[in-house]
C-alpha positions in Angstrom: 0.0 0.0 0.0 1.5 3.9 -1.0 2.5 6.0 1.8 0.0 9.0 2.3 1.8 12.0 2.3 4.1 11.6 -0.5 7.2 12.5 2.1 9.3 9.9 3.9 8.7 10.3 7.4 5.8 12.7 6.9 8.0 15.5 7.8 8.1 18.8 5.5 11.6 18.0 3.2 14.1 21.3 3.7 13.3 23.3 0.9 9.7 23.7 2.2 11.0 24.5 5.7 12.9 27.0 4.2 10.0 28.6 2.3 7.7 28.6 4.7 10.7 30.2 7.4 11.2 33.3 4.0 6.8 33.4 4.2 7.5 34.2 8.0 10.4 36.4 7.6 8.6 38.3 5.1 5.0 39.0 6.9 7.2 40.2 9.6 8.6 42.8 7.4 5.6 43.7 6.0 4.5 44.6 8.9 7.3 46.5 10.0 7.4 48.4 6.9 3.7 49.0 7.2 4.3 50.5 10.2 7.1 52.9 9.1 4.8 53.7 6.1 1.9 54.6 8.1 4.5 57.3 10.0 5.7 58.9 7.2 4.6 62.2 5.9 4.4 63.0 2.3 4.1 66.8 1.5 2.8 68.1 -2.0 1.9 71.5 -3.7 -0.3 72.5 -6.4 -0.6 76.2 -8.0 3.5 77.0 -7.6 3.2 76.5 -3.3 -0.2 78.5 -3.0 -1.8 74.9 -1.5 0.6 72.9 0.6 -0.7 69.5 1.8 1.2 67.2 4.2 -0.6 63.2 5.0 0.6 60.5 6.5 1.3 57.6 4.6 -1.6 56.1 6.7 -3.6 58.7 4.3 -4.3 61.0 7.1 -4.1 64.9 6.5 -1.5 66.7 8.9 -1.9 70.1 7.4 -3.2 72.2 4.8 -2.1 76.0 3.9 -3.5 78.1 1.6 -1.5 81.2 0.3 -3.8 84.0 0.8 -3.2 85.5 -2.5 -4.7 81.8 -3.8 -8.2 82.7 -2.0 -10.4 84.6 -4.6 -13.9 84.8 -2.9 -14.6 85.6 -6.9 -12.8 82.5 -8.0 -13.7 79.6 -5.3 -13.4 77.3 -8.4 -9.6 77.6 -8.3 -9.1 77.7 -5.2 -10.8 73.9 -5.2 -8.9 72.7 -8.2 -5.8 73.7 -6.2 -7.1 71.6 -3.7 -8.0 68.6 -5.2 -4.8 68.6 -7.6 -2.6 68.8 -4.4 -4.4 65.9 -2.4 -4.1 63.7 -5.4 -0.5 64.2 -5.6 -0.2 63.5 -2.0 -1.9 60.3 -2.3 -0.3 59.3 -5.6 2.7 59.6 -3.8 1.6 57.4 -0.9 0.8 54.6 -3.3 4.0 54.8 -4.9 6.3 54.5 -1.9 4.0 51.6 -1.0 4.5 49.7 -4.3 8.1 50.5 -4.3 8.6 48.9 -0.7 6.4 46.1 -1.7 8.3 45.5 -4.6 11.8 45.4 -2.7 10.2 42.8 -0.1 9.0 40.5 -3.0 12.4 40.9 -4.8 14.2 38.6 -1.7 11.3 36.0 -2.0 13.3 32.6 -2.9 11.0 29.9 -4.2 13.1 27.3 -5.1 15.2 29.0 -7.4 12.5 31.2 -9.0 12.8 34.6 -7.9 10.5 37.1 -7.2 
């Protein structure tokens, strides 16, 4: 009758022990590194500095200012484009950092010879 298992001794054979110690190492990074990117501030400008915005990479706004010459009561609408143009820089920057540390994480990833 075949073994069930497929492994002699029904132990995991080395290479998985070592894939499943890299999974381990890794979530443990990840985590860190979530961590670190949830601290970090990220500072963008729209309109040549008249909108400053600083968030957290945990998308959380630290501050705003507004240049005073930037604030038309006659011309709200730019004022708001200002706005909007410098929190979507701030955020696209998030994302970026994010997928770059990602990225480096999964480049170490070892699967038998197949890298990552």
């Amino acid at each position: 009758m075949a073994k069930r298992g497929g492994f002699p001794g029904g132990g995991m054979p080395g290479n998985m022990n070592n894939l499943m110690k890299q999974a381990q190492r890794m979530q443990r990074q990840m985590e860190e590194q979530q961590k670190e990117m949830e601290n970090r501030e990220f500072e963008a400008t729209a309109g040549g500095g008249a909108v400053k915005l600083v968030i957290t990479g945990a998308r959380e706004v630290k501050s705003l200012e507004i240049d005073k010459d930037a604030v038309d009561p006659e011309d709200v609408e730019t004022l708001q484009d200002l706005l909007i143009a410098a929190m979507n820089e701030a955020l696209r920057m998030v994302e970026e950092a994010n997928g770059e540390a990602m990225g480096n994480m999964a480049g170490g990833l070892d699967l038998g010879g197949l890298r990552f």
